[in-house]
FIVOFI-150765 format. One record per residue (C-alpha): x, y, z; residue in one letter. Coordinates in steps of 0.2 Angstrom, whole numbers, plus 5000, padded with zeros to 4 digits. Layout:
# residues N
XYZA
...
END
This chain:
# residues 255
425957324773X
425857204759X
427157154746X
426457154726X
427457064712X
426757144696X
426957074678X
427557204665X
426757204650X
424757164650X
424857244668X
425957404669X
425957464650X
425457364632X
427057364621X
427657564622X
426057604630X
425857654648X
424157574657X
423757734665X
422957684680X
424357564686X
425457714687X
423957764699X
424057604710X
425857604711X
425957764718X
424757764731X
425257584736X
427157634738X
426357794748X
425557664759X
427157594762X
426957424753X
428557364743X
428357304724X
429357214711X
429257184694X
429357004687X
429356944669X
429856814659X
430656924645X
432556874645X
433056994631X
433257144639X
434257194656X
433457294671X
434357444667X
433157444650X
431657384662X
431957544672X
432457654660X
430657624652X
429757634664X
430357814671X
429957854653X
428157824658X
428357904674X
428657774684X
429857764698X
430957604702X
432657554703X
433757404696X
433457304713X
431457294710X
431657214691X
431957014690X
431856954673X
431956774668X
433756794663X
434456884679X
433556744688X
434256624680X
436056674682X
435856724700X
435456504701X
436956474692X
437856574702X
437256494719X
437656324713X
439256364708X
439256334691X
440556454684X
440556414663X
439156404654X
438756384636X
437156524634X
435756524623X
435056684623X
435156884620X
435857034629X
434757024644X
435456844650X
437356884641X
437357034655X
436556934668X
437956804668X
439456894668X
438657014680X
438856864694X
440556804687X
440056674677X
441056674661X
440156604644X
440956484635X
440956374617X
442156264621X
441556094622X
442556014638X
442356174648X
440256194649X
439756164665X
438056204662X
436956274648X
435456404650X
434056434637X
433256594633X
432556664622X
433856704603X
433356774587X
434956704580X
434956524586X
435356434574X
436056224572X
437556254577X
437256324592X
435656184596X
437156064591X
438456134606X
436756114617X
436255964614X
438155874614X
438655974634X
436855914640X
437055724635X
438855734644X
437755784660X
437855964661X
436456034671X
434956114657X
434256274664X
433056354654X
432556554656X
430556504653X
429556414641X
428456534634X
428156454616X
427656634610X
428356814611X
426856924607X
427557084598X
426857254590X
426857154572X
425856994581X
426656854589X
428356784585X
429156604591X
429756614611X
431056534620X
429956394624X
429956344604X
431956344607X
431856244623X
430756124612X
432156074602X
433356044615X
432055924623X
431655844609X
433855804602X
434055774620X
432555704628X
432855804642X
431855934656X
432756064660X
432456174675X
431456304671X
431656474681X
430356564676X
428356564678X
427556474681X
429056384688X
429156424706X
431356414708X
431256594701X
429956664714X
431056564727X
432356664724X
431556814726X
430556784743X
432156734747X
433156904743X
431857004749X
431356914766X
429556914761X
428156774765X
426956714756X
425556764766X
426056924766X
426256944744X
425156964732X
425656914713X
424757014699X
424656964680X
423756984666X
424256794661X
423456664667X
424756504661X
426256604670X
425856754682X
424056654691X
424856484690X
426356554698X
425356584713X
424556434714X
426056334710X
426656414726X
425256454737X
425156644737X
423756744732X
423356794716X
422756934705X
422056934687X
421957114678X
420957114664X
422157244653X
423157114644X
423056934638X
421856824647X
420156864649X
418656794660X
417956694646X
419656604645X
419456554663X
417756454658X
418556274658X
419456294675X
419256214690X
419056344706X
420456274713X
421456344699X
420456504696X
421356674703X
420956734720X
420456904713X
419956964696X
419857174692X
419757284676X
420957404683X
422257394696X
421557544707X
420057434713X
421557334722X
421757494734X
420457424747X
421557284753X
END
């Protein structure tokens, strides 16, 4: 039995658009008894709308196989006790947060902490808020810091572009969750009971989903259906090369 943490977009379906032959690996992989999450650095939308899609396109998965950037995010709050949090971000990370009891706030003297995703409405005010908690020492957590959000229309600014600014007013890090961070991935190892040995992470990214893996030490797989492609791994050294490359996720069915 092996355990598969698959990206979503690149590698299970491009925008609305199913990739048909991961529906194909994921069924005979979950007939063969291996287990399989999803993990993506989108914190826009919850795992109800992850799962809701993906049944659309005939695939099978409950609420407890999606972690998203924002759910991760909130579920490390919620560890460290931080209860109040001033949060920049969208629906996906708002529902995250209160889902573990961890109430949002704007008022100055109560932000224990302040988490970054991605907003289409951010705006000065909200950068101002940010900036004035983080300088009186509460903790920076950002979502991920993908400076783009590719989209049907082409490629809009990502939550790393609003992360940017928070750095630069602050001349802070934060703590990124996501990929190719590995606190996220943590979590999940950790909720699951899974080992490294035994998981594989597949991705059709190589800045995120391959340098997850070898950020932590688990094996990885680059599927050439979405963004990066093998001319793009030109430059790399081998130590930072995947472990695997495929055109299609069926040729994976050997393992």
């Amino acid at each position: 039995m092996r355990n598969w943490i698959l990206d979503l977009d690149g590698v299970v379906y491009r925008g609305d658009k199913l990739i048909p032959s991961a529906r194909e690996f994921l069924l005979r992989v979950r007939e063969r008894g291996d287990e399989v999450v999803f993990f993506t650095n989108n914190s826009l939308h919850t795992p109800e709308q992850y799962v809701r899609k993906l049944q659309n396109m005939g695939i099978t998965s409950s609420l407890k196989d999606i972690y998203t950037s924002g759910e991760l995010a909130a579920e490390y709050l919620h560890e460290q006790n931080i209860r109040k949090v001033f949060a920049i971000g969208e629906k996906g990370l708002k529902m995250a947060l209160r889902k573990r009891g961890i109430k949002i706030v704007e008022e100055k003297e109560d932000i224990e902490g302040v988490v970054v995703g991605l907003d289409r409405r951010f705006t000065y005010h909200k950068l101002s808020l940010a900036h004035t908690a983080i300088l009186k020492g509460a903790p920076f957590i950002a979502t991920n810091t993908d400076s783009t959000l590719p989209v049907e229309e082409g490629i809009l600014p990502g939550a790393g572009s609003i992360i940017a600014a928070i750095k630069e007013s602050t001349g802070k890090e934060p703590l990124v969750i996501g990929k190719p961070h590995i606190q996220g991935l943590e979590i999940i190892l950790r909720e699951r009971k899974w080992k490294k040995e035994e998981t594989t992470i597949i991705g059709d990214r190589w800045e995120t989903d391959i340098l997850l893996g070898k950020n932590s030490g688990i094996r990885t797989v680059l599927v050439l259906t979405g963004v990066t492609q093998k001319k793009n791994l030109s430059s790399l050294p081998d130590s930072q090369l995947p472990d695997e490359i495929v055109k299609s996720l069926p040729e994976l069915l050997h393992d």
